[in-house]
C-alpha positions as CSV (number, residue, x, y, z in Angstrom):
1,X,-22.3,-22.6,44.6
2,X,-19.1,-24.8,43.4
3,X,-19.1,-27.6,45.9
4,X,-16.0,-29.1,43.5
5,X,-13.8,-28.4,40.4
6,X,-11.1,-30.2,38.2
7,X,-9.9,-31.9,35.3
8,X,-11.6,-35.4,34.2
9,X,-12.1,-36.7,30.9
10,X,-14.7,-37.6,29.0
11,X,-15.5,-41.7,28.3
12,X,-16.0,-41.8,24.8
13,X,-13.7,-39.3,23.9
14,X,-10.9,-39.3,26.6
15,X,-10.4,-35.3,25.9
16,X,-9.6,-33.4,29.1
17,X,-12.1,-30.8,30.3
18,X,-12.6,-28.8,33.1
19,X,-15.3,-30.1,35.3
20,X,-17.7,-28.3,38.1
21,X,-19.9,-29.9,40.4
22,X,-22.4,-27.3,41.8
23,X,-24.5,-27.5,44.9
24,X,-28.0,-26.4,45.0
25,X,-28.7,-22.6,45.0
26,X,-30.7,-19.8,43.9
27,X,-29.1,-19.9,40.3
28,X,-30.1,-23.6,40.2
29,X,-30.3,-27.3,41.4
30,X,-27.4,-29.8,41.8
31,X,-25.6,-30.0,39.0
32,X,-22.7,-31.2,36.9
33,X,-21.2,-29.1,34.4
34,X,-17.9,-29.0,31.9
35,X,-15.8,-26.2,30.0
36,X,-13.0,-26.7,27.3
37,X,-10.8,-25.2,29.8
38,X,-10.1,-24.2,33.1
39,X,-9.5,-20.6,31.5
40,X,-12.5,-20.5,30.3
41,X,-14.3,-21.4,33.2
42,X,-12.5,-18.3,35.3
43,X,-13.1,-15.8,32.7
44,X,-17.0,-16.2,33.9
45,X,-18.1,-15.4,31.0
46,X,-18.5,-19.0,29.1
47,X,-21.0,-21.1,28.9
48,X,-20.8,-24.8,30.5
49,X,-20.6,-26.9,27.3
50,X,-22.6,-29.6,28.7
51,X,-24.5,-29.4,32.0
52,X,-26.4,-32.7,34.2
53,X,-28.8,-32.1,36.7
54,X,-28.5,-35.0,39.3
55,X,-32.0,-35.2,39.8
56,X,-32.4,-36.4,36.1
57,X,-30.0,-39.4,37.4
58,X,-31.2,-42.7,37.6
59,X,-28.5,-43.8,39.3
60,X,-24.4,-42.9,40.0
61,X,-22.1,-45.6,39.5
62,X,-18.5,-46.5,39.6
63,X,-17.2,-48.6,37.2
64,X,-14.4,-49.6,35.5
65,X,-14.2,-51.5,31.9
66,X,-11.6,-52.8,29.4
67,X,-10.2,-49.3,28.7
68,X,-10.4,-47.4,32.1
69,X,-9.7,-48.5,35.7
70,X,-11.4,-44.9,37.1
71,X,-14.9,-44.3,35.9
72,X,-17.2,-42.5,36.8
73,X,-20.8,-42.9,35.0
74,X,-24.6,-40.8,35.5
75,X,-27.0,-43.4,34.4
76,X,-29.9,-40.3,32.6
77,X,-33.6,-41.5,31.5
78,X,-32.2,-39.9,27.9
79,X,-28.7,-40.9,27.9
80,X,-25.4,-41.5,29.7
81,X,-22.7,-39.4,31.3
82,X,-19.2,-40.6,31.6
83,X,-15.8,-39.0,33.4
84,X,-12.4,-40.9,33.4
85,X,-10.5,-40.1,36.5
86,X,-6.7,-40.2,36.7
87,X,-7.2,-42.3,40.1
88,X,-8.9,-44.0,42.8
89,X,-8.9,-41.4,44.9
90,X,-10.0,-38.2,42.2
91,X,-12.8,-41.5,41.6
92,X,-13.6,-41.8,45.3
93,X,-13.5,-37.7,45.6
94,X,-16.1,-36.7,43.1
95,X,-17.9,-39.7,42.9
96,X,-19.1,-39.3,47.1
97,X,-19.4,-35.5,46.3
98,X,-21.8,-36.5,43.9
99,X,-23.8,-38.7,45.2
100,X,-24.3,-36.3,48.9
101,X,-25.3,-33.7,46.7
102,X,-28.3,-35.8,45.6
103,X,-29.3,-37.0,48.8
104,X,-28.9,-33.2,49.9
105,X,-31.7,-32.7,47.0
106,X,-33.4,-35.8,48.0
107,X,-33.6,-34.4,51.7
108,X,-34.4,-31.4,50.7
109,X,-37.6,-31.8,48.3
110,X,-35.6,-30.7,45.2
111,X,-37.2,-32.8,43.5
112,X,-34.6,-35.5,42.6
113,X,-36.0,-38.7,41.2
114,X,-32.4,-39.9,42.3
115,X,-31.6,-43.6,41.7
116,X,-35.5,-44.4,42.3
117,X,-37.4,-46.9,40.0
118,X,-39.9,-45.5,38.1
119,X,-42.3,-47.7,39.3
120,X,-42.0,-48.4,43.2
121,X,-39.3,-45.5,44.4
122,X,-37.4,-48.3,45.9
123,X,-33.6,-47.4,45.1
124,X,-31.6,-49.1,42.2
125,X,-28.6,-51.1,43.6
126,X,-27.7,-50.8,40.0
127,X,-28.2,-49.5,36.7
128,X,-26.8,-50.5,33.1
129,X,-27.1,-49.5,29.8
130,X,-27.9,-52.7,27.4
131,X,-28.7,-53.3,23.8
132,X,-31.7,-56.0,24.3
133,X,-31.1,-58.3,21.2
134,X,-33.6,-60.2,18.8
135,X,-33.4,-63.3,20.4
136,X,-35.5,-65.0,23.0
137,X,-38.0,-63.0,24.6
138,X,-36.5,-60.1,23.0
139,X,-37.9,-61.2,19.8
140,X,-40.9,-63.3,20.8
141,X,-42.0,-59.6,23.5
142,X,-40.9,-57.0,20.7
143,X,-38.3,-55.8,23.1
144,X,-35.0,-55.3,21.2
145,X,-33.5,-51.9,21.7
146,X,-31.5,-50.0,24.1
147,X,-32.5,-49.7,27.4
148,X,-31.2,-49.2,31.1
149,X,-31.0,-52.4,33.0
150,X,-32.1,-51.5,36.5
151,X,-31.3,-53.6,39.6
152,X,-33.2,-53.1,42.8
153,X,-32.8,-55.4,45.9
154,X,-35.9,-57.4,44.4
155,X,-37.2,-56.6,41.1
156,X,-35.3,-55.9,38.1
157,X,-36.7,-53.4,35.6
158,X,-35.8,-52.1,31.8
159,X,-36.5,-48.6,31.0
160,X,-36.4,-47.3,27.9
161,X,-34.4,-44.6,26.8
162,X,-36.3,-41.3,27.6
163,X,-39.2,-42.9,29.2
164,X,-41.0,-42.0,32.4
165,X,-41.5,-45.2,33.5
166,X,-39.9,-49.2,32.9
167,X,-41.9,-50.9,30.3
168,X,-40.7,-54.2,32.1
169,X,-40.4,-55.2,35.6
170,X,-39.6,-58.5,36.8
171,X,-39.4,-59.7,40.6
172,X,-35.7,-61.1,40.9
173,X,-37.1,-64.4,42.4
174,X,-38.0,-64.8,38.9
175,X,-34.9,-65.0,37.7
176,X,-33.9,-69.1,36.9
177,X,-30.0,-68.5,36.2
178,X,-27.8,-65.6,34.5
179,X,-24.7,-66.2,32.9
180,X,-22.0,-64.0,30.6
181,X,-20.1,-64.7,27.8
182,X,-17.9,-62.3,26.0
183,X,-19.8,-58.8,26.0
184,X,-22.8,-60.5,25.9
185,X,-25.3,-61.1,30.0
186,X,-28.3,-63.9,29.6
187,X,-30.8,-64.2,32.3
188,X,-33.3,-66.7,32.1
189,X,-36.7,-66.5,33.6
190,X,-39.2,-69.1,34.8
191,X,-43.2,-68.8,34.8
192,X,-43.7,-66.6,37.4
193,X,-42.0,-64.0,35.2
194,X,-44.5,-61.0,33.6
195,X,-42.9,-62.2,29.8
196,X,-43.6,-65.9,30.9
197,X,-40.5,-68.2,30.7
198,X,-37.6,-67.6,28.3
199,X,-34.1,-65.7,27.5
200,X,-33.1,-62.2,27.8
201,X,-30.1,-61.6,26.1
202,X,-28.1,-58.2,26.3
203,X,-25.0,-56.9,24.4
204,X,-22.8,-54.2,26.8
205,X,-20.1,-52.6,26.1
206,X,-17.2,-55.1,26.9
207,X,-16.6,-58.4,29.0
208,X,-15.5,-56.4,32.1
209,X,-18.9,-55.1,31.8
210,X,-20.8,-58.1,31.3
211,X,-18.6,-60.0,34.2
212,X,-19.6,-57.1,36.8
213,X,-23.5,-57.6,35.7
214,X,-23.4,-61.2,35.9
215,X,-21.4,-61.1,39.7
216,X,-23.7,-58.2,40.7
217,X,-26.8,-60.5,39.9
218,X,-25.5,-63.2,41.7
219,X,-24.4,-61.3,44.8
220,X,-28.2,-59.8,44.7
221,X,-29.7,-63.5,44.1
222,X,-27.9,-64.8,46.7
223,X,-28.8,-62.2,48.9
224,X,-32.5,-62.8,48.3
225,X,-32.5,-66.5,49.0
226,X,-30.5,-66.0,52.6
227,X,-33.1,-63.7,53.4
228,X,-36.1,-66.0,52.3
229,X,-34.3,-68.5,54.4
230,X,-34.2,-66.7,57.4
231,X,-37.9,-65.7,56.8
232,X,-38.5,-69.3,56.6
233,X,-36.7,-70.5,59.9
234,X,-38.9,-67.8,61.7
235,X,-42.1,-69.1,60.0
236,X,-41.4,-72.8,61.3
237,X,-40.0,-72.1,64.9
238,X,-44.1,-72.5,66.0
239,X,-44.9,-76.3,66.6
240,X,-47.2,-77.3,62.8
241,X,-49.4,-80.2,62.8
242,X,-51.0,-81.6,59.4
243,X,-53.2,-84.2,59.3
244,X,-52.0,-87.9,57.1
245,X,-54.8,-86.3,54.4
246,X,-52.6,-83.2,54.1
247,X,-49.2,-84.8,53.9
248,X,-50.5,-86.4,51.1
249,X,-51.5,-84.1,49.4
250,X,-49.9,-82.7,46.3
251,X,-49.5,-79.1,47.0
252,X,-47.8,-80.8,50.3
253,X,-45.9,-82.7,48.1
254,X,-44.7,-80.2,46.0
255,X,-43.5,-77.9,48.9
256,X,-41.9,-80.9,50.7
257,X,-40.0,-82.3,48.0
258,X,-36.5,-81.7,46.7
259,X,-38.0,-80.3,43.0
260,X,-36.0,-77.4,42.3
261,X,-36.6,-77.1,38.3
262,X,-33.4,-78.2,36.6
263,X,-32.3,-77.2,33.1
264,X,-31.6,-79.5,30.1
265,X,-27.7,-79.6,30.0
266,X,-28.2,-78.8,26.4
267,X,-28.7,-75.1,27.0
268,X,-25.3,-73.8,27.0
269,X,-23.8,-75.5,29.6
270,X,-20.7,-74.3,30.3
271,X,-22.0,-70.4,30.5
272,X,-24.9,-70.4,33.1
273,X,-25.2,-69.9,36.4
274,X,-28.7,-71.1,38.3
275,X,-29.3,-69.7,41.4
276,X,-32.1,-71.4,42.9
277,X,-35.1,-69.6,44.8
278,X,-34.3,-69.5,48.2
279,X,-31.4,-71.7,48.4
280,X,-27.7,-70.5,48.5
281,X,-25.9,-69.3,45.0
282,X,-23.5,-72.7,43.9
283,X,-21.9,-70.3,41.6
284,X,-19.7,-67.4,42.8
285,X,-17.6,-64.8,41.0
286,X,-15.7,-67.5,39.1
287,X,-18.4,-68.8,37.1
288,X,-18.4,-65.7,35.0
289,X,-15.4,-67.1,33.7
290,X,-16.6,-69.6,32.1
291,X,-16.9,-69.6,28.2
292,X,-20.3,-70.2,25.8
293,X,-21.6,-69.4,22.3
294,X,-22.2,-65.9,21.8
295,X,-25.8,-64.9,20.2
């Protein structure tokens, strides 16, 4: 049942093991092991020193942060899984063996949660681990602690560490602006949000990682607006007619007019990107490049 086998290393502790990706079988379900040594491994009689079952996966990303260009990293409901490949293509090699394995499962009724949400089953674009921090609606919702940020193509959700399900789901139309500074992603939501308006901030692991969350966002925010504004050109291609009483009228008003909330240029100004609902993302890639006070 080995479907791949070689030496990675480890994220945290960059030691070099010997790595086996195993397909589905009668001894068990996909799976990802490692040994101390290749040795070891062919001797048959060692135990792997860590196995992770790709059902258990929340999601399978490739990454790369301030100290490795190569990674690869299993997003778990009870922790993380890193490897550091030598090079793109060793990335690109078991990071696609991988992730066929666990549609394989998928397909087959294995029984692979995959990279579904907890709450819907609609797939995660995304997923990252973040340190929620004691300010904002971290503080005001009693949500400080570690948690896996999950991105899907319209809701975000944060699941704690070795929970079932998200204990907070938000509908990414929600979202008022995001922004990065240092190792540190903000999002802000408006009303429509379940925590009601305010601040998420979340520590990561390093400003690479906090540069790809805040472009990722944007890319998905962007994403959602072209596709409400498509949605809207098919919605007004039938002839309307309103009466001078409707026009008038407030509601009418309000959908008519040019009111996109702004924000007072008072709250960190230089850091944030809005992205307002359903209208094209001002801010690309190179507004994560811009500086701001840490929390």
């Amino acid at each position: 049942d080995v479907y791949l086998c070689g030496h990675l290393r480890k994220q945290k502790s960059l030691r070099r093991r010997f790595f086996v990706l195993r397909a589905p079988s009668e001894h068990g379900p996909a799976r990802l092991e490692y040994y101390e040594s290749e040795k070891k491994f062919r001797a048959g009689s060692a135990r792997p020193k860590r196995s992770f079952l790709l059902a258990s996966a929340l999601n399978i990303n490739k990454r790369a942060d301030a100290r490795h260009r190569h990674l690869i990293v299993l997003y778990g409901r009870d922790g993380t899984f890193g490897l550091v490949a030598e090079s793109s293509e060793q990335q690109e090699a078991w990071y696609h063996a991988m992730v066929e394995l666990r549609a394989k499962g998928e397909g087959t009724g294995g029984g692979s949660t995959g990279p579904s949400q907890p709450g819907s089953g609609t797939p995660f674009r995304e997923v990252w681990q973040v340190s929620l921090r004691p300010k904002g609606l971290g503080q005001a919702r009693n949500l400080v602690g570690v948690y896996r940020l999950c991105l899907a193509t319209n809701t975000v959700e944060l699941v704690r560490l070795n929970a079932a399900t998200a204990c907070l789901v938000l509908q990414l139309l929600s979202v008022r602006r995001c922004g990065h500074s240092e190792n540190y992603f903000f999002l802000e939501v408006g009303r429509s949000a379940a925590t009601g308006p305010g601040e998420l901030w979340m520590q990561v692991e390093d400003l690479v990682v906090a540069q790809h969350i805040h472009e990722t966002f944007l890319e998905a925010m962007k994403a959602l607006s072209e596709e409400g504004r498509l949605r809207g050109r098919g919605q007004t291609s039938a002839p309307t007619t309103h009466s001078m009483s409707e026009l008038e009228s407030p509601r009418c008003q309000l959908l008519s007019g040019q009111g996109s909330p702004t924000v007072a240029p008072s709250q960190c100004p230089s850091l944030l990107t809005r992205t307002p609902c359903f209208a094209p993302s001002s801010a690309g890639p190179a507004a994560s490049q811009e500086g701001g006070s840490s929390p």
